[in-house]
N, CA and C atoms as a LAMMPS dump frame, in Angstrom:
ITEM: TIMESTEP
0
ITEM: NUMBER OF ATOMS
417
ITEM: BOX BOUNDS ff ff ff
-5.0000000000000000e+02 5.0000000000000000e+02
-5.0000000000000000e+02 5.0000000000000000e+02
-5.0000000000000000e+02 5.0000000000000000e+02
ITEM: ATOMS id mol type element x y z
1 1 1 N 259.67 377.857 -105.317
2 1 2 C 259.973 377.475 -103.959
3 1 3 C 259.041 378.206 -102.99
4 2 1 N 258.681 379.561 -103.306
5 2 2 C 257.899 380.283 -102.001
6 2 3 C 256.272 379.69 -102.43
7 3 1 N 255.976 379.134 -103.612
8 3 2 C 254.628 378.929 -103.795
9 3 3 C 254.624 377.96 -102.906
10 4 1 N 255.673 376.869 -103.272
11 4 2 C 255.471 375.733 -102.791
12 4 3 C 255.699 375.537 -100.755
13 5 1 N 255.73 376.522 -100.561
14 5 2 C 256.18 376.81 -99.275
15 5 3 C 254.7 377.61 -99.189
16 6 1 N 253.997 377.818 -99.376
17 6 2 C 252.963 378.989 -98.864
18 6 3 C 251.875 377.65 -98.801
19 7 1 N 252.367 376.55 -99.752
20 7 2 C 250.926 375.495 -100.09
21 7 3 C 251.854 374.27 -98.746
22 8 1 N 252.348 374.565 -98.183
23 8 2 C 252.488 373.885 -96.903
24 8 3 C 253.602 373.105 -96.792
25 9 1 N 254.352 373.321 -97.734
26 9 2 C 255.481 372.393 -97.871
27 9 3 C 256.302 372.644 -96.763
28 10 1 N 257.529 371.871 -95.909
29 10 2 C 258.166 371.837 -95.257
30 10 3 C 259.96 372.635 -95.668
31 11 1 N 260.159 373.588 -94.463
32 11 2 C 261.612 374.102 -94.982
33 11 3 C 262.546 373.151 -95.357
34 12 1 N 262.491 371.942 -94.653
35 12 2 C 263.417 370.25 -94.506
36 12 3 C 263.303 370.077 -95.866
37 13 1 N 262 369.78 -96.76
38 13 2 C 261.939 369.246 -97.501
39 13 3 C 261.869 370.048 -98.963
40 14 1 N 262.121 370.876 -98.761
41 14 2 C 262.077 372.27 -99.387
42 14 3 C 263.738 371.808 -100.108
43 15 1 N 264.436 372.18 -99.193
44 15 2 C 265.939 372.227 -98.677
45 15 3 C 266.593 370.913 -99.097
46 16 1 N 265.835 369.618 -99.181
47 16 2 C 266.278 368.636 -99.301
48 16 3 C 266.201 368.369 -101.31
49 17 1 N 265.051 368.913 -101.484
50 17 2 C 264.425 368.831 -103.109
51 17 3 C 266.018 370.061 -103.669
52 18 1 N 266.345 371.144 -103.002
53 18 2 C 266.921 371.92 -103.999
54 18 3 C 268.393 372.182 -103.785
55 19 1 N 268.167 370.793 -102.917
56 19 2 C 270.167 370.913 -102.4
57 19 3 C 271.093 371.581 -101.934
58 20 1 N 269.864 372.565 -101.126
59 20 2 C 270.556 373.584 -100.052
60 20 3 C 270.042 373.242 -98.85
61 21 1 N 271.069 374.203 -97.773
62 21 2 C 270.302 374.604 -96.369
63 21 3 C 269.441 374.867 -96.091
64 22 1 N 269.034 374.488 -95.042
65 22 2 C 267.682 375.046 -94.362
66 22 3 C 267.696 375.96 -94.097
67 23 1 N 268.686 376.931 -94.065
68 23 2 C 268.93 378.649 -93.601
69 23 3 C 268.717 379.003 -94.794
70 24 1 N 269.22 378.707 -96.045
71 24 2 C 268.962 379.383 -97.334
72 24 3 C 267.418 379.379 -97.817
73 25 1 N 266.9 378.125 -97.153
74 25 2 C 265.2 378.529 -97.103
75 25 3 C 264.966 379.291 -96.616
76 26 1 N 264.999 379.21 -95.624
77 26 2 C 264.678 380.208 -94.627
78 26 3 C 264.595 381.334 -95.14
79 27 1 N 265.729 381.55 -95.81
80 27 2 C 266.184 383.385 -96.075
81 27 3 C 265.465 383.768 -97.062
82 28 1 N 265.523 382.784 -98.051
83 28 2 C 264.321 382.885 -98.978
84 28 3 C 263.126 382.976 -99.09
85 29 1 N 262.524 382.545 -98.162
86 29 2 C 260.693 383.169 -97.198
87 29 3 C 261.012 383.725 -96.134
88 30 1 N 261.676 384.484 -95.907
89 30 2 C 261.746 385.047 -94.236
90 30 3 C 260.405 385.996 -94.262
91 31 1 N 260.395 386.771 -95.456
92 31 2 C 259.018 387.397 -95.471
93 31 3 C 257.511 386.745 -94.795
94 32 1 N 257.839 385.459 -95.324
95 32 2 C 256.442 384.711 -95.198
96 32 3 C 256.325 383.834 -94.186
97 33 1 N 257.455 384.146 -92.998
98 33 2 C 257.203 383.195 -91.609
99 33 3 C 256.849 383.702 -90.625
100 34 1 N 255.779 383.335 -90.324
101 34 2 C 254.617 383.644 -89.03
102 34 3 C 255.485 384.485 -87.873
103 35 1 N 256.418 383.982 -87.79
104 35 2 C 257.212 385.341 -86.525
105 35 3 C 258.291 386.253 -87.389
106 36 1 N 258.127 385.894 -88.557
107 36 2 C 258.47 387.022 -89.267
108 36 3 C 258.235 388.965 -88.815
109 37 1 N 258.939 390.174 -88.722
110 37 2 C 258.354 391.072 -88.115
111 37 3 C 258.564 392.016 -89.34
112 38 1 N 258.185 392.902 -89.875
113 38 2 C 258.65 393.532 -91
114 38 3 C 259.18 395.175 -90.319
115 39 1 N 260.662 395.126 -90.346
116 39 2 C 261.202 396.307 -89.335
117 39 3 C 261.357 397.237 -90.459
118 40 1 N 260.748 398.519 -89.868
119 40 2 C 260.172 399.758 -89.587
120 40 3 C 261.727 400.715 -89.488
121 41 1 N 262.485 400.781 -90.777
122 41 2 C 263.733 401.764 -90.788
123 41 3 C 263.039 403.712 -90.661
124 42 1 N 262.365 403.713 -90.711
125 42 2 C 261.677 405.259 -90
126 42 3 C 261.45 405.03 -88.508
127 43 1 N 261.21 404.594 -88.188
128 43 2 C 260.704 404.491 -86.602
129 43 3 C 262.468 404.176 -85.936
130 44 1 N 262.511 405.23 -84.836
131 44 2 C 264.031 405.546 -84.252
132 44 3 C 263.599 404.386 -83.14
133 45 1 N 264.95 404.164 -83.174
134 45 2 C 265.661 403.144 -81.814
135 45 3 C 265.186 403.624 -80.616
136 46 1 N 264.616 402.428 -79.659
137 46 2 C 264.294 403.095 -78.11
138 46 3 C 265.333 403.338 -77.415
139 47 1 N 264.938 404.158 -76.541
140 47 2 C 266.383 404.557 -75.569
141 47 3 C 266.554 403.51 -74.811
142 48 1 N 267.868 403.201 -74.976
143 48 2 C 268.027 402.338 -73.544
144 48 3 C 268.721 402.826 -71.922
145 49 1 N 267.882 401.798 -71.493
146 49 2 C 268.518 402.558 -69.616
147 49 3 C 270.216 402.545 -69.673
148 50 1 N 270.568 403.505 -69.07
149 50 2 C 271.439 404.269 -68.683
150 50 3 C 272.108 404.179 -67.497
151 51 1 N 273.549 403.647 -66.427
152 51 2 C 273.444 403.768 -65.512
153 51 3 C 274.624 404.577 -65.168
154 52 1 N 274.391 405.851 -64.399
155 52 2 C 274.934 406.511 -63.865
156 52 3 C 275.22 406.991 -62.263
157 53 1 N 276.436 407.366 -61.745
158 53 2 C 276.218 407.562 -60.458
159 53 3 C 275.624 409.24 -60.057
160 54 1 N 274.759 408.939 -59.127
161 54 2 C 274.412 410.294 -58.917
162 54 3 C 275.065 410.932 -57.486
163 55 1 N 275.588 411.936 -57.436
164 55 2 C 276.408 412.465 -56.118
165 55 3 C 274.79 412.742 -55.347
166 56 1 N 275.546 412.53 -53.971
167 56 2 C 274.172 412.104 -52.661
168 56 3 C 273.564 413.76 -52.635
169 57 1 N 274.409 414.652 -52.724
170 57 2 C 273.458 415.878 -52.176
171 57 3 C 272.674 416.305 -53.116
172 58 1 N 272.693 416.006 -55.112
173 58 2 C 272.09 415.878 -55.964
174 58 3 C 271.009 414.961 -55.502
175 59 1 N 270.819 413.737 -54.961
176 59 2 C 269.94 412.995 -54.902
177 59 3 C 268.626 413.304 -53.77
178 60 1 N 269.748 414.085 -52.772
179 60 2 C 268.382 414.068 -51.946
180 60 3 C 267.619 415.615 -51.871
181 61 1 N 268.405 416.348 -52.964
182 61 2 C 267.46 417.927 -53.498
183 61 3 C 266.371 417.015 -54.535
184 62 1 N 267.03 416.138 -55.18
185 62 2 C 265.743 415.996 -56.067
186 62 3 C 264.884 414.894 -55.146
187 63 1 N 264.822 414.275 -54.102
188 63 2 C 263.633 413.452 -53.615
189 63 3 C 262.875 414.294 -52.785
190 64 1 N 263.149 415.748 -52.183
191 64 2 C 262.561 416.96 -51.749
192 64 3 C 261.749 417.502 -52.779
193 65 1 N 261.749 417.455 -54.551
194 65 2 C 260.856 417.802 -55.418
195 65 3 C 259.917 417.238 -55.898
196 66 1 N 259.37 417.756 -56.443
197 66 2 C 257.881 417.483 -57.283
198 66 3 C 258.713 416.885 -58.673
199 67 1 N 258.232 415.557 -58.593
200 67 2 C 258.984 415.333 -59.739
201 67 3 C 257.799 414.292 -60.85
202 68 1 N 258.137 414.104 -61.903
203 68 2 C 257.43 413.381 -62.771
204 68 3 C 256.932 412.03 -62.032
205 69 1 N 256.278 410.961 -62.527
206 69 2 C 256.527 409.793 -62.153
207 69 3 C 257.483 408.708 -63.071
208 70 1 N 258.179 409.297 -63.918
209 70 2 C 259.125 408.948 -64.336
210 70 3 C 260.333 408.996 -63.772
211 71 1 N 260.456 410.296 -63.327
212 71 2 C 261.626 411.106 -63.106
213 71 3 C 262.058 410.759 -61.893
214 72 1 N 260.283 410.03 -60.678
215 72 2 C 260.62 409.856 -59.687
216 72 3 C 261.237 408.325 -59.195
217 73 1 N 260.771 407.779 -60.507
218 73 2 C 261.119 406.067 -60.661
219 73 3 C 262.752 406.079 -60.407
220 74 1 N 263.686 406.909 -61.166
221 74 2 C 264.484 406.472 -61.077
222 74 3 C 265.517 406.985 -60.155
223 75 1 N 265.272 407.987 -58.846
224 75 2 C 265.991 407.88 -57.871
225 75 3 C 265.601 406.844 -56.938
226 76 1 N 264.317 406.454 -56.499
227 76 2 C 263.734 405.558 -56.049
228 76 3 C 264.609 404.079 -56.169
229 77 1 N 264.548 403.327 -57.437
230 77 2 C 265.292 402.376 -57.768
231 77 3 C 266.694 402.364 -57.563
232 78 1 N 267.102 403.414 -57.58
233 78 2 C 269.201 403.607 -57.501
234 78 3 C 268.926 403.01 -56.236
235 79 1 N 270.352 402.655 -56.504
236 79 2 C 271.319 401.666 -55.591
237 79 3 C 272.114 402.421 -54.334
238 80 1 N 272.331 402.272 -53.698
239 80 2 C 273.091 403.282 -52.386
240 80 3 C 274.471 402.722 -52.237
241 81 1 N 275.06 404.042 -53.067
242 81 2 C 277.18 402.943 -52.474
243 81 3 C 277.34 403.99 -51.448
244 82 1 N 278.087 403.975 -50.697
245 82 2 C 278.927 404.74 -49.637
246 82 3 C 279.949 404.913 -49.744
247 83 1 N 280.53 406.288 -50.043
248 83 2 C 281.77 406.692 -50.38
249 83 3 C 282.111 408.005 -49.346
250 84 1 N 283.2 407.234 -48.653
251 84 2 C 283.516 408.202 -47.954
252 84 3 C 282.24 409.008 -46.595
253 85 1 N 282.527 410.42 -46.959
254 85 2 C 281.757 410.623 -45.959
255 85 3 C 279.916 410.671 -46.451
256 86 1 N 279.788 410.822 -47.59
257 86 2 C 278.63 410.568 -47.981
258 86 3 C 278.362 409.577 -49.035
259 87 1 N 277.44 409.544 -49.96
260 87 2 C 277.047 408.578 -50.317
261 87 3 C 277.014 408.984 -52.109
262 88 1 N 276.966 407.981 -52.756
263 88 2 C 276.651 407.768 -54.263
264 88 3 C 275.192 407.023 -54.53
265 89 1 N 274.58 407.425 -55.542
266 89 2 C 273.087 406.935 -56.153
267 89 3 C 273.177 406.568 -57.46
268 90 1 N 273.398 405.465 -57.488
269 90 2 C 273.596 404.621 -58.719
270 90 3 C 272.389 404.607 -59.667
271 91 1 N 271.871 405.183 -60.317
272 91 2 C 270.651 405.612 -61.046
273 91 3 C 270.747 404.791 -62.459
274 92 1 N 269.865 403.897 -62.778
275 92 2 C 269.557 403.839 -64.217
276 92 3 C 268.517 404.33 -64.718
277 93 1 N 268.534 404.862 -65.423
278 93 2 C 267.264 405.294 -66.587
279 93 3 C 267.651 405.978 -67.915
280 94 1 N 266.72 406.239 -68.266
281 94 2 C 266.859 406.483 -69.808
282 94 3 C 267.871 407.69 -70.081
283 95 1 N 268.503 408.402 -71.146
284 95 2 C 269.236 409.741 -70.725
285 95 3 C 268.101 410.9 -71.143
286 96 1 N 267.244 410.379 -71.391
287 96 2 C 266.079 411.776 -71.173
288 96 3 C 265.684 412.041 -69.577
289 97 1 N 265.694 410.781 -68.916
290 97 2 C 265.097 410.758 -67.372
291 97 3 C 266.55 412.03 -66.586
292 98 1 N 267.584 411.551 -67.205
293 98 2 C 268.716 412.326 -66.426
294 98 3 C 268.832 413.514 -66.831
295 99 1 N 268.449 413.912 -68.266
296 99 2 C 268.582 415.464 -68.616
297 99 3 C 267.348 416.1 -68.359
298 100 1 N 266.256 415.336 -67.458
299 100 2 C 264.96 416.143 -66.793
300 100 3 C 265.693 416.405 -65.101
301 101 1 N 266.205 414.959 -64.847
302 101 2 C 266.66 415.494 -63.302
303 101 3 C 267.851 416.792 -63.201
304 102 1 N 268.735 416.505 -64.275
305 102 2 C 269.971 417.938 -64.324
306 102 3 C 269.448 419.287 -64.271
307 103 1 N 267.998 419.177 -64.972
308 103 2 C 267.329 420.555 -65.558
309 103 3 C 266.592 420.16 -63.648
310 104 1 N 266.396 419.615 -62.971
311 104 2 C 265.904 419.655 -62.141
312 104 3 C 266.556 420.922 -60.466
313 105 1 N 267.805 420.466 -61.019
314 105 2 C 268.717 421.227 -60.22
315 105 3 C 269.475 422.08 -60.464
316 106 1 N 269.095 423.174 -61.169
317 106 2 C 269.604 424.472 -61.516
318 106 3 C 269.548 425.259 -60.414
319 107 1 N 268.909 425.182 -59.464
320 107 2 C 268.442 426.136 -58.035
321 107 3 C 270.327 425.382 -57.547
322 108 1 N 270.985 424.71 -57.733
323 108 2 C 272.237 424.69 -56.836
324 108 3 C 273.16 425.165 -57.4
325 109 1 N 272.99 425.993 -58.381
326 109 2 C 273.505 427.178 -59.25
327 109 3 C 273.411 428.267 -58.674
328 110 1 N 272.738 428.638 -57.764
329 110 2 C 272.715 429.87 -57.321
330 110 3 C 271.454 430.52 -58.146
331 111 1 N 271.247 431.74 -58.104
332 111 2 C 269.78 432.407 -58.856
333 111 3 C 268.878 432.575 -58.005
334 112 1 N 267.761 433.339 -58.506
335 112 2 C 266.709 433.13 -58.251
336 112 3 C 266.713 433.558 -56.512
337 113 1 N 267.798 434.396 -56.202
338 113 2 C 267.404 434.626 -54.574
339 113 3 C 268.207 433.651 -53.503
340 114 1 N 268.595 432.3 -54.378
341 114 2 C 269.37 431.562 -53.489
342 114 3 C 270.61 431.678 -53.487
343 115 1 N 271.08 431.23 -52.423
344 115 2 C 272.658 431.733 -52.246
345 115 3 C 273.118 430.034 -52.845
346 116 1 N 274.334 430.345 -53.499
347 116 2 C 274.77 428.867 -54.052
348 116 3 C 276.09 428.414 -53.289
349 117 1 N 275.739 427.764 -52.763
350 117 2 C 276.499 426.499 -51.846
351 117 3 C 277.722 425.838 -52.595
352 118 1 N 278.806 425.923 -52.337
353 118 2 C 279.798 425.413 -53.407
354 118 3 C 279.949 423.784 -53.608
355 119 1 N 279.522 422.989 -52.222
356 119 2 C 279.409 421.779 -52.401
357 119 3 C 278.626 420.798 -53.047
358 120 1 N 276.76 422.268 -53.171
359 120 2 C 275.966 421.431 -54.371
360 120 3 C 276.517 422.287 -55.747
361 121 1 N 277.02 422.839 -55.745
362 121 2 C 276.894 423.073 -57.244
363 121 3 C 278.776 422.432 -57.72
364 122 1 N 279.685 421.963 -56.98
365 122 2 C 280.162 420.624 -57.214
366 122 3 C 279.595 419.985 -57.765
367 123 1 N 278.477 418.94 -56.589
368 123 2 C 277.978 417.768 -56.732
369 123 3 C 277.284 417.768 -58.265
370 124 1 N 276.277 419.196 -58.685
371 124 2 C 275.423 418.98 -59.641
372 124 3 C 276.93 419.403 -60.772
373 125 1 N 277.716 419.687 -60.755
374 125 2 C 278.866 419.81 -61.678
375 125 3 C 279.051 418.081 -62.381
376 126 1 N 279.415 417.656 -60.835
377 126 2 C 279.445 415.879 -61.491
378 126 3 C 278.564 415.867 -61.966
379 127 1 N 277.81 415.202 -61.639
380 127 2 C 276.287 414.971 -62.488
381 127 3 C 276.145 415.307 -63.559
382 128 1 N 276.139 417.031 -64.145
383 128 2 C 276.017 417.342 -65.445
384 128 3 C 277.367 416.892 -65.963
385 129 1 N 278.568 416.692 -65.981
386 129 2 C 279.396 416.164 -66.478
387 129 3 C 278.942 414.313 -66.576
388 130 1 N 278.593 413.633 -65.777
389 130 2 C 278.395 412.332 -66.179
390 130 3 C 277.118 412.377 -67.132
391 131 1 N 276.183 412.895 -66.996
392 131 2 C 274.77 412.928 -67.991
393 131 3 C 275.126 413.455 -69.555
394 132 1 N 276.45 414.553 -69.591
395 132 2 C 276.788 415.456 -70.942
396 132 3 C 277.651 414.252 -71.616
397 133 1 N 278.306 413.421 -71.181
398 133 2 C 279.074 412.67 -71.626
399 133 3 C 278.158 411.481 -72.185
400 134 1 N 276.631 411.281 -71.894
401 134 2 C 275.857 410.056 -72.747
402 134 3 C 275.602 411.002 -74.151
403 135 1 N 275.127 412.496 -74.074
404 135 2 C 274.826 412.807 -75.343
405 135 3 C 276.235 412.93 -76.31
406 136 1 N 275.786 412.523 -77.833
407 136 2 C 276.381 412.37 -78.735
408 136 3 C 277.224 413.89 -78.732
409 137 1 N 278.376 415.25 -79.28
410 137 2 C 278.903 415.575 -79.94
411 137 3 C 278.146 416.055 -80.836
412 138 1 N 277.884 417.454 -81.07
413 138 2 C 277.228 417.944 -82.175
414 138 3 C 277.919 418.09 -83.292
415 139 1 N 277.225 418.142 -84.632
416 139 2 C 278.16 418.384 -86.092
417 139 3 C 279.224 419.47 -85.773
């Protein structure tokens, strides 16, 4: 059947000669069909975007930084809700993009000479709580 399929024969008629489906052809050369892709079980899964809300006083310490052009893509793109007296930043991106911006705002921790403000290191509280909750649970 796959010879006769490589020398041009039709899946229809393939299928029709051996009294099966056309899916059971199919399955039977899937190797040998032109959009065939041969997947790569070593090569890890891409990340997919992520959407999280980001608290507003988190958002606008990090558009005051030097940031990647990754890193900067995705406050840029968030969405603006209004809650209350300030605002939410609806951010998608990858969860590497969010565990560069979290590591971004350790200065609202206090350290380093700065006095820590209880309302950003709230805000970056949310935040690292919504970003800790995409990573998996260690063994």
């Amino acid at each position: 059947m796959r010879a006769a399929y490589l020398e041009g024969r039709t899946i229809a008629s393939l299928a029709r000669d051996h009294g099966v489906s056309r899916g059971a052809i199919r399955t039977a050369v899937a190797d040998l069909l032109p959009d065939h892709a041969a997947i790569n079980e070593d090569s890890p899964a891409p990340e997919l975007p992520v959407t999280l809300d980001m608290p507003g006083k988190v958002a606008d310490f990090l558009r005051a930084c030097e940031l990647d052009p990754a890193e900067q893509e995705a406050p840029d793109q968030g969405v603006t809700v209004r809650r209350g007296q300030g605002y939410t930043l609806r951010v998608s991106a990858v969860p590497a993009v969010h565990l560069g911006l979290l590591a971004r705002c350790q200065p609202f921790d206090g350290g380093q000479g700065a006095p820590a403000v209880p309302a950003q290191r709230k805000a970056r509280r949310e935040y690292e709580n919504r970003v800790s909750a995409l990573t998996p649970a260690g063994p």
